[in-house]
Backbone of each chain as ProteinMPNN parsed JSONL, in Angstrom:
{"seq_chain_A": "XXXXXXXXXXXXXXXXXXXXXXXXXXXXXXXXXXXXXXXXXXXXXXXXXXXXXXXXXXXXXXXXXXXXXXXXXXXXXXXXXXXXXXXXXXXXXXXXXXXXXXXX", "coords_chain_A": {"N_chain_A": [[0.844, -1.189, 0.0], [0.156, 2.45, -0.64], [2.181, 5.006, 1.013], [1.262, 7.363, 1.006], [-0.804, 7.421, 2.024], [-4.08, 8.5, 4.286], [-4.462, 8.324, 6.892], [-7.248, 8.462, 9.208], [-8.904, 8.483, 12.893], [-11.768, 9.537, 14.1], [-13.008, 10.56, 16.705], [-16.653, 10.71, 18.586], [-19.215, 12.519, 19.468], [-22.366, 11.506, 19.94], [-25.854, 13.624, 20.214], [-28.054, 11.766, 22.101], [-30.761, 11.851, 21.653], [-31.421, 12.21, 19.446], [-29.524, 9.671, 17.999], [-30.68, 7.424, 16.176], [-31.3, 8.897, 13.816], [-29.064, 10.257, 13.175], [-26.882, 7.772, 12.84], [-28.234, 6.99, 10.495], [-27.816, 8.913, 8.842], [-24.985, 8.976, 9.257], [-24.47, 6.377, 8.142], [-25.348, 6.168, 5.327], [-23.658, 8.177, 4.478], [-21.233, 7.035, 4.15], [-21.608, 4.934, 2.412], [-21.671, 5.967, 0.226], [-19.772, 7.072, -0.193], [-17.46, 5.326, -0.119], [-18.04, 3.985, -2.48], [-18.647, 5.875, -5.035], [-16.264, 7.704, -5.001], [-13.237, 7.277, -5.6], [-10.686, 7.496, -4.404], [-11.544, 7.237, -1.556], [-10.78, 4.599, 0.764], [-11.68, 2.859, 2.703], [-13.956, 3.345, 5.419], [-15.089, 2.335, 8.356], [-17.357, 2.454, 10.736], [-18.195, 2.486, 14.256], [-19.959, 1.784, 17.515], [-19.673, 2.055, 20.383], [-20.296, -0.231, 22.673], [-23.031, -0.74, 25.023], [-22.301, 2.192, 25.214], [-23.834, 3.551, 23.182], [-23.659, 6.247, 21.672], [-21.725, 6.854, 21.767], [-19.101, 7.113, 19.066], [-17.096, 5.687, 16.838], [-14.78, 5.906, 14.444], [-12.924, 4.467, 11.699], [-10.862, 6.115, 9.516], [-10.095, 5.599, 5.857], [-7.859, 6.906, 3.154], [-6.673, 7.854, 0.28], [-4.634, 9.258, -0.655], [-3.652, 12.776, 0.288], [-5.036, 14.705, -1.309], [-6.84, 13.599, -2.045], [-8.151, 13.066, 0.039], [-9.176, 15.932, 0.821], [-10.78, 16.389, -1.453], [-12.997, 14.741, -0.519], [-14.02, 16.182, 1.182], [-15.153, 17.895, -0.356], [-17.451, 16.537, -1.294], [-20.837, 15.859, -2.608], [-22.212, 14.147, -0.908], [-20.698, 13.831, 1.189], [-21.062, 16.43, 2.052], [-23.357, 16.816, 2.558], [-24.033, 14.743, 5.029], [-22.857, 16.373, 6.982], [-23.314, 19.482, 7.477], [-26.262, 18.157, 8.183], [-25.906, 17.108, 10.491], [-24.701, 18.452, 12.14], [-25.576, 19.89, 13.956], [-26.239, 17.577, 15.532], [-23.756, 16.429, 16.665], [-22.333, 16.567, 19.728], [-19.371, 16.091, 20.155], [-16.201, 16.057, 19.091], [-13.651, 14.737, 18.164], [-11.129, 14.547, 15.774], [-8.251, 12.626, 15.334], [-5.773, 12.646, 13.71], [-3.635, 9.993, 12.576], [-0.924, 7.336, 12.042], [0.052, 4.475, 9.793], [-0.317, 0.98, 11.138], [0.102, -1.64, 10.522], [-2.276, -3.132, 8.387], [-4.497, -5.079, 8.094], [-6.736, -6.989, 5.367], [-9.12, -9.38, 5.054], [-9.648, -10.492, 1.951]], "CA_chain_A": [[0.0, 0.0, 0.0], [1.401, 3.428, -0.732], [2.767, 5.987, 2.039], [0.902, 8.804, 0.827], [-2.501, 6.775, 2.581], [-4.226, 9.384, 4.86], [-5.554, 7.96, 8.299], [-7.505, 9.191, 10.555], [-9.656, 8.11, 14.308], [-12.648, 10.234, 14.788], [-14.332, 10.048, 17.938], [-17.586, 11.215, 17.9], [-20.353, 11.877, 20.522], [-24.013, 12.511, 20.04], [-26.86, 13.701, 21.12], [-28.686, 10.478, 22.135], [-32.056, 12.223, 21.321], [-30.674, 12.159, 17.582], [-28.716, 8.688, 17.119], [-30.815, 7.112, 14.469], [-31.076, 9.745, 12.729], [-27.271, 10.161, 13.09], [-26.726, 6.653, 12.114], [-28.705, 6.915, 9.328], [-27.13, 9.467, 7.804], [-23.602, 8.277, 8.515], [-24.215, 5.141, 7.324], [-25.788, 6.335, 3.994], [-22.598, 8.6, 3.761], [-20.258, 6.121, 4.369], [-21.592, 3.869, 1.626], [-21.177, 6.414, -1.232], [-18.012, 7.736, 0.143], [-16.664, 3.968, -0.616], [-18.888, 3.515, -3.61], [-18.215, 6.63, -5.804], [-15.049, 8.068, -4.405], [-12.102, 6.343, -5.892], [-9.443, 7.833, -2.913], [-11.865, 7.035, -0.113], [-10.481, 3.649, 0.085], [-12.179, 2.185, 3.674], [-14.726, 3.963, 6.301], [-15.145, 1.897, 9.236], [-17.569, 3.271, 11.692], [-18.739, 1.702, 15.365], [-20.343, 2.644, 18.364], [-19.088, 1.762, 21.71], [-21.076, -1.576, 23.2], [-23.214, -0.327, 26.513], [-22.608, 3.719, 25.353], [-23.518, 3.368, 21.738], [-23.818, 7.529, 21.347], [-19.781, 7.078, 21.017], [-18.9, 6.669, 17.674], [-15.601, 5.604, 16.541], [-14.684, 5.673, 12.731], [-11.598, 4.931, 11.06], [-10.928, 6.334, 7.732], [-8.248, 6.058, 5.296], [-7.778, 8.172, 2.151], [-5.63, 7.529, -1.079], [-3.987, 10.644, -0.194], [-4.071, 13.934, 0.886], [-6.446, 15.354, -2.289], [-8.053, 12.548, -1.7], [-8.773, 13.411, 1.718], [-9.723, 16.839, 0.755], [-11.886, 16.049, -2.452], [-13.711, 13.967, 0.144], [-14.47, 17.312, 2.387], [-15.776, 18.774, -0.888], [-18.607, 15.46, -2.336], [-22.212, 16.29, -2.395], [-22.625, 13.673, 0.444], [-20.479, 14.512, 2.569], [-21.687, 17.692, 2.515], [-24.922, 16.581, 3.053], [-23.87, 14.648, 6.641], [-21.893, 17.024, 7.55], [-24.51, 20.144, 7.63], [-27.502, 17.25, 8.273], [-25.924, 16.113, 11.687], [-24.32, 19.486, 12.836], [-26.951, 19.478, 15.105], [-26.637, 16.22, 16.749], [-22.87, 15.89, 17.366], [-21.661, 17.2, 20.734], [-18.113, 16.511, 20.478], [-15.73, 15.983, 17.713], [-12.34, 14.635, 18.101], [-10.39, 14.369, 14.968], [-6.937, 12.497, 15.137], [-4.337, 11.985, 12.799], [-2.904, 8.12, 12.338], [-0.125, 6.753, 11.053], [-0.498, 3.097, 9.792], [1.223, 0.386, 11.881], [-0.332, -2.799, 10.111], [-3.861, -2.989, 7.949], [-5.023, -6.155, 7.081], [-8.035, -7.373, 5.69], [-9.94, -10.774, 4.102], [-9.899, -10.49, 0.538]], "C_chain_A": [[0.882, 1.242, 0.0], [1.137, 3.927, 0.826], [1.935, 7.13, 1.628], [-0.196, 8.447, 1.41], [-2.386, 8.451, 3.828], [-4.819, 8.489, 5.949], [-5.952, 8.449, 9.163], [-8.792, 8.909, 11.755], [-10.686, 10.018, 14.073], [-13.493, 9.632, 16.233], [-15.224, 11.032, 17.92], [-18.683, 11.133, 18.956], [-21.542, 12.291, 19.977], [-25.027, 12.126, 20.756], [-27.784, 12.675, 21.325], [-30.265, 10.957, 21.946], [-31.854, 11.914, 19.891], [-30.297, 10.94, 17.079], [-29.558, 7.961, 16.007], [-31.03, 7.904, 13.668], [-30.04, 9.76, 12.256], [-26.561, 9.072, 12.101], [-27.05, 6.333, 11.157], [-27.831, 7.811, 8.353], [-26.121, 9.27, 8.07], [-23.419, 6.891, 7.636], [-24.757, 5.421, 6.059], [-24.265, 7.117, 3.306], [-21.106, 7.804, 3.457], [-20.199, 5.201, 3.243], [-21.448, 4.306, 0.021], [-20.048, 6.602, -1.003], [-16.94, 6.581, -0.644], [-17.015, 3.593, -2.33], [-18.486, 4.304, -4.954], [-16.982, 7.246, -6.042], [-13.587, 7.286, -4.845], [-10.878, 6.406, -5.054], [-9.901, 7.75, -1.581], [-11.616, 5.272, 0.07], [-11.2, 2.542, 1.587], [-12.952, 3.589, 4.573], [-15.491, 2.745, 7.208], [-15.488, 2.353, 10.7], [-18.514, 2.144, 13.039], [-19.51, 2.423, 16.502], [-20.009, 1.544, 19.468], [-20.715, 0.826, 22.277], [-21.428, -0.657, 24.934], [-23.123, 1.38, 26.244], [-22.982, 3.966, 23.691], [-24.164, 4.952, 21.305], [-22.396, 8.124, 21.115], [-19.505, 6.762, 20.165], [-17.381, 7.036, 17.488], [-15.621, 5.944, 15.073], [-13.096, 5.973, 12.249], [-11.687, 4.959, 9.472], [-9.354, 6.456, 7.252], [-8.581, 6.379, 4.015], [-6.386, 7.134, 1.292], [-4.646, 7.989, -0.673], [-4.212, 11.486, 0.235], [-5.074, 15.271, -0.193], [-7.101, 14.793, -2.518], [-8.94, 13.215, -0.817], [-10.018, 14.95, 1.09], [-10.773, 16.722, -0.808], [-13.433, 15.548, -1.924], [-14.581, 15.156, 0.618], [-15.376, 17.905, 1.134], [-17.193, 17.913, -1.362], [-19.572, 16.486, -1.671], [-22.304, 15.638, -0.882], [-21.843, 13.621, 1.686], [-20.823, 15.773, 3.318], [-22.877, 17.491, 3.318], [-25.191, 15.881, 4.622], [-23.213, 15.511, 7.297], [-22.73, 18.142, 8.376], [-26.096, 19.016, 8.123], [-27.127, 16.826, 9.92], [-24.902, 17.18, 12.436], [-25.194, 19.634, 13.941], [-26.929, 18.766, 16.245], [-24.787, 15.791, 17.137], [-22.46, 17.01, 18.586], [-20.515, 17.163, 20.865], [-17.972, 15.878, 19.678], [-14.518, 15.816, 17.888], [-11.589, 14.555, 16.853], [-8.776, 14.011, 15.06], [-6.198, 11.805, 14.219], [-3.573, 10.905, 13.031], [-1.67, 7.92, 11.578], [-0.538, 4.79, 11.023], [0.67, 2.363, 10.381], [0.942, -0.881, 10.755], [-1.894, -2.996, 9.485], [-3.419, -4.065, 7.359], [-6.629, -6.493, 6.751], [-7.931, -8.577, 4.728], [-10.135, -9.983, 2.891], [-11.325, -10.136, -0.181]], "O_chain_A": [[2.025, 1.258, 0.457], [0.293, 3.507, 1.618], [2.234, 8.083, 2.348], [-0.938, 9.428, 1.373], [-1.427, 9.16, 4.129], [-5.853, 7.907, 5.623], [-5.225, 8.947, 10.024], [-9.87, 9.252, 11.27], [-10.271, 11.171, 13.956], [-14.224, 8.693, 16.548], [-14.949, 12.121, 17.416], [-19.103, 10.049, 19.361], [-21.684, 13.442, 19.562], [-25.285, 11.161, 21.476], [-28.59, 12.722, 20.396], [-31.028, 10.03, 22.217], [-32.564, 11.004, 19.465], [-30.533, 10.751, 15.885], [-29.052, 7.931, 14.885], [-30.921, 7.507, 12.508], [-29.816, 9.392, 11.102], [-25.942, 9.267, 11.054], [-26.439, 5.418, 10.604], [-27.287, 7.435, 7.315], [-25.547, 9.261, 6.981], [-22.583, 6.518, 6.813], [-24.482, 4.405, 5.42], [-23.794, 6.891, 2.191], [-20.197, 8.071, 2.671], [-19.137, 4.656, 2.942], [-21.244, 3.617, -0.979], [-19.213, 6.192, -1.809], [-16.011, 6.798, -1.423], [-16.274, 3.031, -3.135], [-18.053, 3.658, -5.909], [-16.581, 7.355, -7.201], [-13.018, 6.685, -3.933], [-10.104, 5.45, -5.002], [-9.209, 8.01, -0.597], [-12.405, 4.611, -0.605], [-11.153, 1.336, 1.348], [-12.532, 4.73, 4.38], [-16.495, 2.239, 6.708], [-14.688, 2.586, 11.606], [-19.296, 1.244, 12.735], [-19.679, 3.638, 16.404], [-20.116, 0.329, 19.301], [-21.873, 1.238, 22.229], [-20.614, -0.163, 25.715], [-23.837, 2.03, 27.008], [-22.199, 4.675, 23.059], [-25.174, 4.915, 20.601], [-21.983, 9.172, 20.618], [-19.6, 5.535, 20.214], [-16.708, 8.029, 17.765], [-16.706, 6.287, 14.605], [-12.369, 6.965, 12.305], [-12.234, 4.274, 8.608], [-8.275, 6.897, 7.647], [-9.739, 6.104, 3.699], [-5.612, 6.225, 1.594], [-3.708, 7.286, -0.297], [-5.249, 11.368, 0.887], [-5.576, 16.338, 0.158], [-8.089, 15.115, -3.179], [-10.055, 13.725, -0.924], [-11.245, 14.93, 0.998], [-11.751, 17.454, -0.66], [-14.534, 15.736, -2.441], [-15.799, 15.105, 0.45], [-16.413, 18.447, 1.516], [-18.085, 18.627, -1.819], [-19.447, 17.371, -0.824], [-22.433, 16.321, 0.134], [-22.21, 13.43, 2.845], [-20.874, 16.089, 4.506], [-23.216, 17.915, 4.423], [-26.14, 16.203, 5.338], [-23.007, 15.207, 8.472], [-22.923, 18.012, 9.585], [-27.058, 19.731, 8.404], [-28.0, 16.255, 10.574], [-24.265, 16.706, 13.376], [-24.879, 19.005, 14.951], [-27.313, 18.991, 17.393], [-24.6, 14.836, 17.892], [-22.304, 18.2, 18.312], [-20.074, 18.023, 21.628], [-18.836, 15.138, 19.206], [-13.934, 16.896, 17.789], [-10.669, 14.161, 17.57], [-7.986, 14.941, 14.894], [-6.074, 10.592, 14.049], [-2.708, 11.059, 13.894], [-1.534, 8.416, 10.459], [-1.131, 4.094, 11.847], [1.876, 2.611, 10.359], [1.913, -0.989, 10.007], [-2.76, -2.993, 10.359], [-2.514, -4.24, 6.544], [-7.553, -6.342, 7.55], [-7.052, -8.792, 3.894], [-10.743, -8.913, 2.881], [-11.422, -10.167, -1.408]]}, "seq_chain_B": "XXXXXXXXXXXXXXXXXXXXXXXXXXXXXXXXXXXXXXXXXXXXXXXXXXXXXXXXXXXXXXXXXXXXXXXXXXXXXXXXXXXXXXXXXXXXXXXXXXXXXXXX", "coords_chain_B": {"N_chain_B": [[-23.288, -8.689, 5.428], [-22.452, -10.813, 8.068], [-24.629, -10.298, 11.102], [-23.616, -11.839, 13.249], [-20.727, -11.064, 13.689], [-17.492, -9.877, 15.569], [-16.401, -7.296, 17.245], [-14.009, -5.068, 18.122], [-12.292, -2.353, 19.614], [-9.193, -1.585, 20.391], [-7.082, -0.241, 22.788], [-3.984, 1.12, 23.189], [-1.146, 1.745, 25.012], [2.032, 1.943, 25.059], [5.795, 1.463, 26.286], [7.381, 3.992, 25.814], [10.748, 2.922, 25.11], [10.089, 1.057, 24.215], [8.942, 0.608, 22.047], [9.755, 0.487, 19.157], [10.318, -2.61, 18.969], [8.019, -3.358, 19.375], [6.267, -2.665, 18.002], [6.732, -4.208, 16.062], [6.34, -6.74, 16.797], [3.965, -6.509, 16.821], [2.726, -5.985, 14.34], [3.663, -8.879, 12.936], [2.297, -10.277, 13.917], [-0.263, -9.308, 13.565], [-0.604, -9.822, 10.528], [0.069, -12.581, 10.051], [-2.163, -13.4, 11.82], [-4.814, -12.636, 10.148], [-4.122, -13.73, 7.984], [-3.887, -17.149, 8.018], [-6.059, -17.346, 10.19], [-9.45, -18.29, 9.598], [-11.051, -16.986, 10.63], [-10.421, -14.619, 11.349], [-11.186, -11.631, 10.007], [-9.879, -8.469, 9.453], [-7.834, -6.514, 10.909], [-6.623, -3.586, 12.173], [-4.438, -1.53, 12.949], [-3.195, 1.443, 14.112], [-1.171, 4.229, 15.151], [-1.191, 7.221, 16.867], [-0.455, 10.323, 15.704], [2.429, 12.628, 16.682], [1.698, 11.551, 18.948], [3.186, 8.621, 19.087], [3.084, 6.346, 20.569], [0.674, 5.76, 21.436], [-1.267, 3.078, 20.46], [-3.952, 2.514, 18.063], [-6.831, -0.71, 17.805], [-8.58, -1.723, 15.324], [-10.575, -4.27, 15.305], [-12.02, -6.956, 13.588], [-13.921, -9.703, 13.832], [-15.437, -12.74, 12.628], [-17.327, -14.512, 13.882], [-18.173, -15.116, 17.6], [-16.647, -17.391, 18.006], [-14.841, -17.359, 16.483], [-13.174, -15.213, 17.334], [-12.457, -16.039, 20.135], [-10.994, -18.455, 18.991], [-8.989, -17.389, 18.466], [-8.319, -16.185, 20.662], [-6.469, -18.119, 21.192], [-4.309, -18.715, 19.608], [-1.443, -19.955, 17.987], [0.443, -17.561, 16.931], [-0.777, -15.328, 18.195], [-0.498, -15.913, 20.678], [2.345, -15.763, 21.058], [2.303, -12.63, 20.537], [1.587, -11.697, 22.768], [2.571, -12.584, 25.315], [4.977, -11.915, 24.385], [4.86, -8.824, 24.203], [4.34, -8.382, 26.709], [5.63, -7.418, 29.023], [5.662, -4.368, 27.831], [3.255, -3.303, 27.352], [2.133, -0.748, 28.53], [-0.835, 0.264, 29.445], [-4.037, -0.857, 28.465], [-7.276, -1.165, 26.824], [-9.886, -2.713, 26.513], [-12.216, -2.264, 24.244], [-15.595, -3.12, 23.472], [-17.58, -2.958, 20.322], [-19.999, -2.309, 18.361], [-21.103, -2.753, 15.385], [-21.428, 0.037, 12.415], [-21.53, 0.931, 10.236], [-19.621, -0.779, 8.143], [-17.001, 0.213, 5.675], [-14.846, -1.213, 2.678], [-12.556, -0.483, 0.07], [-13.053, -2.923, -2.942]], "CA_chain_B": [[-22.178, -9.479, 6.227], [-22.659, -11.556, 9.32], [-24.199, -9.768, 12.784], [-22.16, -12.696, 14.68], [-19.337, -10.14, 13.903], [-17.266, -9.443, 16.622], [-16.029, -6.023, 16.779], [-13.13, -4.494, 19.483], [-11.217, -1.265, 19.528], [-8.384, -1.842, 21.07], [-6.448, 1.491, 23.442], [-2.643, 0.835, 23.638], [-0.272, 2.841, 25.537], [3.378, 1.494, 25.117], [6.282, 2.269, 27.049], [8.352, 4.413, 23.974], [11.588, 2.219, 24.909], [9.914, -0.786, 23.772], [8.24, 1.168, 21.037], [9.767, -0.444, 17.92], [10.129, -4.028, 19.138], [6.491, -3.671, 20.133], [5.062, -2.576, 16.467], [7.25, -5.393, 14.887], [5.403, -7.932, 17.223], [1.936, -6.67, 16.739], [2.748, -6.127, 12.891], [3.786, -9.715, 12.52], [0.86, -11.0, 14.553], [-1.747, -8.929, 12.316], [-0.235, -10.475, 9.677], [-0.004, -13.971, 11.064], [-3.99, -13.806, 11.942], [-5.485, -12.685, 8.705], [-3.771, -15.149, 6.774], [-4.133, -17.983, 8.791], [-7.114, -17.586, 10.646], [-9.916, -18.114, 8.58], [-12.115, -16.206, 11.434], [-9.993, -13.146, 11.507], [-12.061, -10.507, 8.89], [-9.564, -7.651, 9.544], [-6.579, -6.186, 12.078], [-6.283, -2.698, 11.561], [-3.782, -0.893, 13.618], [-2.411, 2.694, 13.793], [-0.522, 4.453, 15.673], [-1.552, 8.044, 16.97], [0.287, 11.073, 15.332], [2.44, 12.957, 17.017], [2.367, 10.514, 20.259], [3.09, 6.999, 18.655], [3.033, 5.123, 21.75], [-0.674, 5.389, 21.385], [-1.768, 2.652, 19.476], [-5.033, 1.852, 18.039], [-6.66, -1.408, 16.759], [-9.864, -1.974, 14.962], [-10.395, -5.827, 15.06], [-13.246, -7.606, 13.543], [-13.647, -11.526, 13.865], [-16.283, -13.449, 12.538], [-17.737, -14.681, 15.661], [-17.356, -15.166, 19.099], [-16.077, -18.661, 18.055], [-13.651, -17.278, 15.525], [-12.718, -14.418, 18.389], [-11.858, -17.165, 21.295], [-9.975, -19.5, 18.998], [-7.7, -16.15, 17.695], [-6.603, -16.066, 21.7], [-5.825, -19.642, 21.89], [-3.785, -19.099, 18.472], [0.46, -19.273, 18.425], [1.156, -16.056, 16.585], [-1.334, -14.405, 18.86], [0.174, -16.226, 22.539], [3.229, -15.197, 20.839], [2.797, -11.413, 20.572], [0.841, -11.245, 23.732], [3.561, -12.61, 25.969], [6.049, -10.877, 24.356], [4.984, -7.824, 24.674], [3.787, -8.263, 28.265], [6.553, -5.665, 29.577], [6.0, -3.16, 27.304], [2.504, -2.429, 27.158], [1.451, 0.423, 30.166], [-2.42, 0.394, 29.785], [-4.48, -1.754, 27.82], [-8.53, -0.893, 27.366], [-10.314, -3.125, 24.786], [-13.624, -1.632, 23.844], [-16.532, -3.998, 22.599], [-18.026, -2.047, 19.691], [-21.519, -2.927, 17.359], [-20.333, -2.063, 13.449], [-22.364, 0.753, 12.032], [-21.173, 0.478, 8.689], [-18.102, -1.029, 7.964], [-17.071, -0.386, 3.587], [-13.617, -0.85, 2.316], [-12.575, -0.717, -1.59], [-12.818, -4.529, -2.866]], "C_chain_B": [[-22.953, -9.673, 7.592], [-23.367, -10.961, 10.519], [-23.73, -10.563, 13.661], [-21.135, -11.91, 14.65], [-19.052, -9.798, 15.184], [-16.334, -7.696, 16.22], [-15.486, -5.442, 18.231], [-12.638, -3.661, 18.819], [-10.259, -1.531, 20.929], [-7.32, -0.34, 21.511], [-5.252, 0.918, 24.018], [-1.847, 1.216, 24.214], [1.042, 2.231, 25.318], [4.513, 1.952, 25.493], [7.392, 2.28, 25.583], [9.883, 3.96, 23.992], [11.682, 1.24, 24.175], [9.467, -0.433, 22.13], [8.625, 0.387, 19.497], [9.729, -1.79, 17.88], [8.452, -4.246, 19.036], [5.62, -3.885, 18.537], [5.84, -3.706, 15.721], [6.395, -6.682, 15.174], [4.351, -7.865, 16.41], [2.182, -6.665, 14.759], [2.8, -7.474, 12.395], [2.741, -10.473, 13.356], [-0.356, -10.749, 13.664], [-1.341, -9.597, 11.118], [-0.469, -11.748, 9.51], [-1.775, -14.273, 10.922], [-4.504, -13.905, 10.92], [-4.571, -13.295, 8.074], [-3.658, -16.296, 7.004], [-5.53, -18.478, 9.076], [-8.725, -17.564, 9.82], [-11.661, -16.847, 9.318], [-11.637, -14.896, 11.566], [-10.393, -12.433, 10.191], [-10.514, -9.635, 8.835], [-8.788, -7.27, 10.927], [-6.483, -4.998, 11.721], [-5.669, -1.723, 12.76], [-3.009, 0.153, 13.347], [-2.017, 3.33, 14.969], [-0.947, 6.531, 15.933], [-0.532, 9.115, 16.274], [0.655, 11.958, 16.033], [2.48, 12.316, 18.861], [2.306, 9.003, 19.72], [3.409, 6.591, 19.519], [1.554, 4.354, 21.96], [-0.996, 4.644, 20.592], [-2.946, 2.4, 19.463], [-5.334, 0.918, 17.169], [-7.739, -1.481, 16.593], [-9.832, -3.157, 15.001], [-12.044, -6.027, 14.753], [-13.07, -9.06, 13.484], [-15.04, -11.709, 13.286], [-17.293, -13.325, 13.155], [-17.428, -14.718, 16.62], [-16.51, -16.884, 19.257], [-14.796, -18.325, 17.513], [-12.643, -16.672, 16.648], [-11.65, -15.486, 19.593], [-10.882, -18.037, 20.285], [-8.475, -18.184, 18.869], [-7.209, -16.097, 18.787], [-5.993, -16.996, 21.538], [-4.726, -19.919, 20.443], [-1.968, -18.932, 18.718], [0.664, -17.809, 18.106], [0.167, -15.215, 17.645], [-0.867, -14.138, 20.431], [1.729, -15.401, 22.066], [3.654, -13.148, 21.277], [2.042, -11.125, 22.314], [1.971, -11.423, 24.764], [4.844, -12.177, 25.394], [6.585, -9.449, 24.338], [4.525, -7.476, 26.189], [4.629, -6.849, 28.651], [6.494, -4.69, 29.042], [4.819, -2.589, 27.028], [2.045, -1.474, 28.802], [0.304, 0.223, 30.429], [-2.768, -0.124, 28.028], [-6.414, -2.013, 27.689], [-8.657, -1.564, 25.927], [-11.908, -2.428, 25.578], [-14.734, -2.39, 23.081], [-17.333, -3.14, 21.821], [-19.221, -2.734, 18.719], [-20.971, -1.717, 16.326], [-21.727, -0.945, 13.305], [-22.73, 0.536, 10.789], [-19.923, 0.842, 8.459], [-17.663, -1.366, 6.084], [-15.809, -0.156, 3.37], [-13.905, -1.255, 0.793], [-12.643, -2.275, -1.64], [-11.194, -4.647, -3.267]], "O_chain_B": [[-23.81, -8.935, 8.078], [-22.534, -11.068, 11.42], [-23.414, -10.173, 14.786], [-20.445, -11.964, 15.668], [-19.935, -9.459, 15.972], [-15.86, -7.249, 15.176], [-16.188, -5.337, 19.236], [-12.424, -3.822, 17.618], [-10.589, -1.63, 22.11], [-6.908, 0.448, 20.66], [-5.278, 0.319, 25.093], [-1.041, 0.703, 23.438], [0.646, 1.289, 26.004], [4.611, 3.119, 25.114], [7.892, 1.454, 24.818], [10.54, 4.429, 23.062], [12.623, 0.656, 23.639], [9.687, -1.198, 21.191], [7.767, -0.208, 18.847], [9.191, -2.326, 16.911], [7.88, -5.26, 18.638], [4.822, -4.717, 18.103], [5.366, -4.04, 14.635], [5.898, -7.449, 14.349], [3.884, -8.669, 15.604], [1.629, -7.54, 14.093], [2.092, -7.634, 11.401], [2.641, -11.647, 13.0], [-1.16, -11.549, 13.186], [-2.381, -10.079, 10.669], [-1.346, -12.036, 8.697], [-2.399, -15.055, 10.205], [-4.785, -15.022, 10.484], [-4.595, -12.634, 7.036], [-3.193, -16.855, 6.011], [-6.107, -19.457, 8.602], [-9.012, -16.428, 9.444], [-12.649, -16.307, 8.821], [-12.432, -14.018, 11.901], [-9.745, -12.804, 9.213], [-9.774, -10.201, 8.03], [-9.188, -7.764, 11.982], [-6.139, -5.033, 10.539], [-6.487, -1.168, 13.494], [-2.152, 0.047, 12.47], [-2.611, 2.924, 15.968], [-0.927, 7.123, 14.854], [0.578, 8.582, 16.295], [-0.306, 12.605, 16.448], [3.247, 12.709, 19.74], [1.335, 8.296, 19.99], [4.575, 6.245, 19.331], [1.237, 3.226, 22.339], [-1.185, 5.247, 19.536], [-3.441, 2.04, 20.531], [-4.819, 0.934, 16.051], [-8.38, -1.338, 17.634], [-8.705, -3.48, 14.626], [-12.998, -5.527, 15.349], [-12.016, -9.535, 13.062], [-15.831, -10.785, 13.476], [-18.085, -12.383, 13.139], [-16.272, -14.36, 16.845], [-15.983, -17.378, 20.253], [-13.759, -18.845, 17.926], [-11.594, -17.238, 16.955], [-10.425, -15.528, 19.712], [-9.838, -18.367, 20.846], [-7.291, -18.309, 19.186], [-5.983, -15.986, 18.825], [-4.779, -16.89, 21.715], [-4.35, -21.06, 20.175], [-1.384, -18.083, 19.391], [1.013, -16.983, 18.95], [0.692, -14.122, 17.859], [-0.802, -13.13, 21.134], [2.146, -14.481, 22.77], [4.58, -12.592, 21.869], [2.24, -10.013, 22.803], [2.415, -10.349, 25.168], [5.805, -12.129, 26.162], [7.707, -8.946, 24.393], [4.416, -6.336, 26.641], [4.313, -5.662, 28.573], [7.195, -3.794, 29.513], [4.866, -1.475, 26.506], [1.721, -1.905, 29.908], [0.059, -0.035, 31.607], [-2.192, 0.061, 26.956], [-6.912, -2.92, 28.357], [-8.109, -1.355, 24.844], [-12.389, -2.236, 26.694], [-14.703, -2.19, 21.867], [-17.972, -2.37, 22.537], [-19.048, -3.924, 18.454], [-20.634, -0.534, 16.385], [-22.782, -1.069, 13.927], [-23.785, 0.122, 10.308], [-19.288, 1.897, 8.475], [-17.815, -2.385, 5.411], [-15.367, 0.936, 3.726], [-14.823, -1.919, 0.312], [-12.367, -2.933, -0.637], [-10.648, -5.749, -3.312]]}, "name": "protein", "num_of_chains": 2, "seq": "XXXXXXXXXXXXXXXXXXXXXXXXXXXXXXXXXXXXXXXXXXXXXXXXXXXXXXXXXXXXXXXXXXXXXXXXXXXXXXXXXXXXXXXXXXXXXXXXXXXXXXXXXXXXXXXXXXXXXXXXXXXXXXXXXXXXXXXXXXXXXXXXXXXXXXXXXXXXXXXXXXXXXXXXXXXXXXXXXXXXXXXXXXXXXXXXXXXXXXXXXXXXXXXX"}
């Protein structure tokens, strides 16, 4: 895999009045992001077992105009503004990769 | 895909002496599993930016059958007792997938 990959951990809280909504629209954005997107290359999102208003998500990117091509799609736009609303906190951290594997 | 999936985030701390021995283990363990195990889905480990001691791992298994044999596996007893001394703090996180899409 190249070195130019972008990774990055969001943690993610929301408003538990909101989560299916929330969930709905990340998981709808999540599935074009992979689908249309040719530099969004995985989106891997969870919610914490027992607090499930914590949302994890790891993402990795082609590259870094990847990354940012990403910030510009219709649908990301569209969760982004659609669920401003419902997140209360917003971590964003920067990854480096130690080891990614997956099943074929 | 499956809801028997198992699904952990794994919260690493490592003491930054041990720091490269440590990612060679766990690198050749993620390795090791997914190609082996026919229950290991995915290993996905990174390393925080800016404090790489922090590691994080996404793990998905199968099931909780696939999960339990992956402790009882060599490359896994392997990295586990060999990094015994070098990890500080150690929080696994049981997580329910939201939506999990990587490229094929």
């Amino acid at each position: 895999m190249s070195e130019n990959r972008i990774v990055r951990m969001a943690e993610i809280e929301v408003d538990p009045q909101h989560l299916e909504t929330y969930r709905a629209l990340l998981a709808e954005e999540i599935a074009a992001s992979v689908a249309v997107e040719e530099g969004v290359l995985s989106l891997n999102a969870v919610a914490i077992k027992g607090n499930p208003s914590r949302i994890r998500i790891l993402e990795v990117y082609a590259s870094q105009e990847a990354y940012e091509a990403h910030l510009r799609a219709p649908h990301f736009l569209k969760y982004k503004t659609g669920t401003a609303g419902m997140v209360t906190s917003l971590t964003l951290l920067e990854a480096d990769p130690i080891m990614m594997c997956s099943k074929p």
